[in-house]
C-alpha positions in Angstrom: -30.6 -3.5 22.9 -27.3 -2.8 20.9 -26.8 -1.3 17.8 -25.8 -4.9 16.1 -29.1 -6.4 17.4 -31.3 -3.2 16.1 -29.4 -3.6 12.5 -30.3 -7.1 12.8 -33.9 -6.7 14.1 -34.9 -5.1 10.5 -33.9 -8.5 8.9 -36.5 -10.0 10.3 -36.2 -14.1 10.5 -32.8 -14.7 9.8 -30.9 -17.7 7.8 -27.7 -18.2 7.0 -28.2 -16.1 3.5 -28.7 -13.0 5.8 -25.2 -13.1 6.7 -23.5 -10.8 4.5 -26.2 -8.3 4.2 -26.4 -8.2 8.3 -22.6 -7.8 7.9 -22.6 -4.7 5.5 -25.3 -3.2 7.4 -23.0 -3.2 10.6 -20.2 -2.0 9.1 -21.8 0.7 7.4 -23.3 1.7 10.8 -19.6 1.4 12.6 -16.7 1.9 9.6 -15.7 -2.1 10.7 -16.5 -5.3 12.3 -15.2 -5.4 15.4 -14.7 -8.5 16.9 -17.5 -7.9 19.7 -20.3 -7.1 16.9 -19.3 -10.4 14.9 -19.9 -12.3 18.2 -23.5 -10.7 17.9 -24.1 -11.2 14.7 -23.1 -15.3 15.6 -25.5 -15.4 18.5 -28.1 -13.9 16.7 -28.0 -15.5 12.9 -27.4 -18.9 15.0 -23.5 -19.9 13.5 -20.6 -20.4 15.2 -18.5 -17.0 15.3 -15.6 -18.8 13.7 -18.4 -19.0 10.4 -19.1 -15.7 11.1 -15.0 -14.8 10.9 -14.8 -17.4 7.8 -17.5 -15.5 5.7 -16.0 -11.5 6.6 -12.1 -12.5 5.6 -13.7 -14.5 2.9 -14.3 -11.0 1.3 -12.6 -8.0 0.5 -14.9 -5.4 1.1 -15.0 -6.3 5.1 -12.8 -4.7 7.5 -11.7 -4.9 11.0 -10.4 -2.0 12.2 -11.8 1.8 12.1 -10.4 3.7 9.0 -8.4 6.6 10.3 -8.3 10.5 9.6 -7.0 10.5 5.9 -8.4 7.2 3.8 -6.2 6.5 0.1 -7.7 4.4 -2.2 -5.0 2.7 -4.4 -6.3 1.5 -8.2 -4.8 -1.7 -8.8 -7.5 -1.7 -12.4 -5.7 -3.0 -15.3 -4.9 0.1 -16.6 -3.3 1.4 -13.3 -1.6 -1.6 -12.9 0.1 -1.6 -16.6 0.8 2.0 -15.4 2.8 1.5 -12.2 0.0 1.1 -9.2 2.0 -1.3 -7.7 4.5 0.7 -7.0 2.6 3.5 -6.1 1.2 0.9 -3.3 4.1 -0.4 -1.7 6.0 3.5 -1.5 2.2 4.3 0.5 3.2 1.0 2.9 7.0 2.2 3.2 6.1 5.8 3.9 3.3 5.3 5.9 4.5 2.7 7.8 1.3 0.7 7.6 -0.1 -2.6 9.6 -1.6 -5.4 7.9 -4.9 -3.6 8.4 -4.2 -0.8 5.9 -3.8 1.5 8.8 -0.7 3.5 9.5 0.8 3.5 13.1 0.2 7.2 13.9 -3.1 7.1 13.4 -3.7 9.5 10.2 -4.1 7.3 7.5 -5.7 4.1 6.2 -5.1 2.6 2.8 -7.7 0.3 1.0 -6.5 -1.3 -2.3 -9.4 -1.1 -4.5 -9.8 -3.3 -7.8 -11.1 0.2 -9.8 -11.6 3.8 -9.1 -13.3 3.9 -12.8 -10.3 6.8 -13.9 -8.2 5.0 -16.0 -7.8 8.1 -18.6 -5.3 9.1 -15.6 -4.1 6.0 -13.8 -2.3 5.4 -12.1 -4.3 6.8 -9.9 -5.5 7.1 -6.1 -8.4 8.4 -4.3 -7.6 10.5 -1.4 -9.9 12.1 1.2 -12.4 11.8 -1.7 -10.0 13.4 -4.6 -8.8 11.5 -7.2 -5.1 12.3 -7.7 -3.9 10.8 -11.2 -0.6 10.4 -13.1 1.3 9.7 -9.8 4.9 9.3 -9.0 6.3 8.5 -5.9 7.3 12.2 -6.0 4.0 13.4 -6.4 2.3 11.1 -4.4 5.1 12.6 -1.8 4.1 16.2 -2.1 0.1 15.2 -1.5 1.1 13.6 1.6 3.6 15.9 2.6 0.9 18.8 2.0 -1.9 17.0 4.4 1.0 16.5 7.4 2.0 13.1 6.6 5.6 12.5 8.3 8.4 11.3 6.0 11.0 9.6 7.8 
């Protein structure tokens, strides 16, 4: 028996309103959803994998790839936003070169927009690695990545 059909096993009977809690469960066991475990979760809640697929893009809190070495959480709160997040965002996806997945092409470093990190005294503000980093510039936001190895080309 997999992992997926253990995670689902605790359920017991399952309906359609077990979806999204059998969904968090598996990505809190794996970091992600990967496209085998949602074909599990489809056989085993009884829905069509493409419902399956629907409900995890649906919302924001489901991902489909692993997160990688160094994970940056980007406030993009009110505050934050008024103070420059935006731009704090798209100088992480230049830089970092990142996919559409939030994950950067060598591997070190996956970004997750987040709606508040709850730090607006010092926004605009990320959380890095578990650190909250406030104030940020490009520069500064430069000199953290530039300290953990992250290339600047």
């Amino acid at each position: 028996m997999s992992t997926v059909q253990e995670i689902i096993k605790g359920f017991g009977p399952l309906t359609l309103d077990s979806l999204i809690p059998v969904l968090q469960d598996v990505q809190k066991e794996y970091g992600y959803l990967s496209g085998k475990s949602m074909e599990e979760i489809s056989t085993c809640v009884g829905v069509p994998v493409s419902r399956v697929y629907g409900v995890a893009t649906f919302y924001k809190q489901f991902r489909f790839a692993p997160l990688h070495q160094h994970v940056i959480q980007v406030c993009r709160g009110t505050a934050c936003h008024v103070k420059g997040s935006l731009a704090i965002a798209d100088h992480l996806q230049r830089r970092l070169k990142l996919n559409k997945d939030g994950n950067s092409q060598d591997g070190k470093f996956s970004v997750l927009t987040v709606a508040c990190l709850g730090a607006c005294s010092i926004a605009p503000v990320i959380k890095m690695d578990g650190e909250f980093y406030g104030h940020l510039t490009t520069q500064k936001l430069d000199e953290l990545i530039d300290q953990i190895g992250g290339k600047n080309e």
